[in-house]
C-alpha positions as CSV (number, residue, x, y, z in Angstrom):
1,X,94.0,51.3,28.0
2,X,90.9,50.6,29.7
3,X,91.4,47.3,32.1
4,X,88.1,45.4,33.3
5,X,88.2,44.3,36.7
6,X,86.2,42.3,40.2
7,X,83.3,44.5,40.8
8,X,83.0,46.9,44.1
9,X,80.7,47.3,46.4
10,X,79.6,50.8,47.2
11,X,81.2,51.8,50.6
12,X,79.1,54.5,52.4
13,X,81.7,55.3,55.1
14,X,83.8,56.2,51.9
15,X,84.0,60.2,51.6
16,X,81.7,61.4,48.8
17,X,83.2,63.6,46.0
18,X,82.6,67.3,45.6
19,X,81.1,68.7,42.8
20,X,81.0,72.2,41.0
21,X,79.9,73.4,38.0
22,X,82.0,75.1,35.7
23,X,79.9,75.8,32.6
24,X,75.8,75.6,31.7
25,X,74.7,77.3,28.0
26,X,71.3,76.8,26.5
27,X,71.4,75.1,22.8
28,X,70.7,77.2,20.8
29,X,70.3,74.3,17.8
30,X,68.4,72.1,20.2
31,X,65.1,73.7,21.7
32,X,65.1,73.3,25.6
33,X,68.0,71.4,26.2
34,X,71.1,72.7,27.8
35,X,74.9,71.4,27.6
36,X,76.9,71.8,31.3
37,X,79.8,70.6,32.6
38,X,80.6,69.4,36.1
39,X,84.2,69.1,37.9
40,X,84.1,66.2,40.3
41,X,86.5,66.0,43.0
42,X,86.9,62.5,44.4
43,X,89.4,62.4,47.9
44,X,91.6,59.5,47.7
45,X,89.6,56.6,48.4
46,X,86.1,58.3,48.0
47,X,83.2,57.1,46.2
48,X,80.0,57.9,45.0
49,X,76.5,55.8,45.8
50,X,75.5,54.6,42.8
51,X,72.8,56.6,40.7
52,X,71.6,57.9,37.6
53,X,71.1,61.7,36.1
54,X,68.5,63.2,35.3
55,X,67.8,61.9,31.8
56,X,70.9,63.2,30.8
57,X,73.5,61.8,28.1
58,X,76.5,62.4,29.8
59,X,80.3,62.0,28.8
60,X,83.0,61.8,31.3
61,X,86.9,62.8,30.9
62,X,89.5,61.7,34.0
63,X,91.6,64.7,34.1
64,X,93.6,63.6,37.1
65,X,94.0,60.3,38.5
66,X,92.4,56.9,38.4
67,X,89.1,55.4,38.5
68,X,86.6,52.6,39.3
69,X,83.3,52.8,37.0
70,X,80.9,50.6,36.3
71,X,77.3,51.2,34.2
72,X,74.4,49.3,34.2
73,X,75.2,45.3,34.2
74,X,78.6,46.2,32.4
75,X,82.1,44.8,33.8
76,X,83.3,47.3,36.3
77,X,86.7,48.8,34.6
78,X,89.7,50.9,35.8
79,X,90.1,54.1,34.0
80,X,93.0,56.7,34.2
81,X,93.6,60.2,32.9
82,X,92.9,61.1,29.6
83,X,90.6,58.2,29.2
84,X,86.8,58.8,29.3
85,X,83.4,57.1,29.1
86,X,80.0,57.7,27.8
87,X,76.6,57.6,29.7
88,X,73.0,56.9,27.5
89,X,69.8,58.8,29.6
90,X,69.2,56.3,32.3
91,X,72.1,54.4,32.5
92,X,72.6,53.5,35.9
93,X,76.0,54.4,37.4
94,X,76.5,51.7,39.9
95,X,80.1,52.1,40.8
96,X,82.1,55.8,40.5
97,X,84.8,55.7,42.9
98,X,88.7,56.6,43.5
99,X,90.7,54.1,43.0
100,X,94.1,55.2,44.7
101,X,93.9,55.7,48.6
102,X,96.5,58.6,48.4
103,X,96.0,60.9,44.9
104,X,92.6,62.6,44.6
105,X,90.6,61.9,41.1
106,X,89.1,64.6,39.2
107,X,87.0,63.9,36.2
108,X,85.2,66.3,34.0
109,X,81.4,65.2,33.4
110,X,79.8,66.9,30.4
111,X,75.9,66.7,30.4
112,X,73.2,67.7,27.9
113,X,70.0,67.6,29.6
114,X,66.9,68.9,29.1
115,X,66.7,72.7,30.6
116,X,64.3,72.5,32.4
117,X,65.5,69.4,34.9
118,X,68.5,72.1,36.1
119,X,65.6,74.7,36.4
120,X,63.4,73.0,38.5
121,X,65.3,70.4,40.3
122,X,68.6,72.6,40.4
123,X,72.1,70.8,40.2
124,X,71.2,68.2,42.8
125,X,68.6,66.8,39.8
126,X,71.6,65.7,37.9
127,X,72.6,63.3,40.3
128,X,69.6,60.9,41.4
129,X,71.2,58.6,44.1
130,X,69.6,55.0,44.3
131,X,66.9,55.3,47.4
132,X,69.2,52.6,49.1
133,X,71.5,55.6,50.0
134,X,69.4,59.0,49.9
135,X,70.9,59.3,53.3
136,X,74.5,59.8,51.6
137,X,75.5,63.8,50.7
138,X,76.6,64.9,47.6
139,X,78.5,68.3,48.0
140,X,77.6,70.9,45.3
């Protein structure tokens, strides 16, 4: 079960998670939108700056491990494996982090997005880090 807990800071000497993709179709039911998936790899104890994507509705699935999460002006809560979270276009994503110092985290983030924000912004579009920390790299 999800728990709530104190909110976090975002730690930019934390190290950032990777990301890959591992699927991107067209729908074919939706006109210029596009479903894709992304595998994020947090190290233990890494954390992303917070941000938002794209215009994207996103859904998130912890495949392995634990984390920190918080959206917009909600309570920041612990979520493990299994357990998963849902993102409307513009939320803002103010805490994504690890939260064990030793395992990794890896979390499956589904996004539909509109096509063309992947064509003409490639992957890096999907992950618009507050200005605060445009300093900080995300590794696709």
């Amino acid at each position: 079960m999800v728990q709530q807990v104190a909110d976090i800071a975002y730690d930019r000497t934390k190290p950032a998670p990777k990301i890959e993709l591992v699927y991107q179709w067209p729908l074919k039911n939706v006109p210029n939108f596009s479903v894709l998936a992304l595998r994020v790899s947090f190290p233990p104890g890494g954390s992303s700056p917070p941000h938002r994507h794209g215009g994207a509705s996103v859904a998130a699935t912890i495949i392995k491990g634990t984390a920190y999460n918080k959206m917009n002006n909600d309570p920041t809560r612990l979520f493990s494996e299994g357990e998963a979270w849902y993102e409307a276009p513009g939320c803002h994503h103010k805490t994504s982090e690890n939260a064990s110092q030793t395992e990794e985290l890896i979390l499956l983030a589904t996004f539909v997005v509109e096509t063309k924000v992947v064509d003409e912004g490639g992957m890096g579009a999907l992950v618009q880090v507050d200005e605060e920390y445009k300093d900080v790299v995300i590794h696709f």
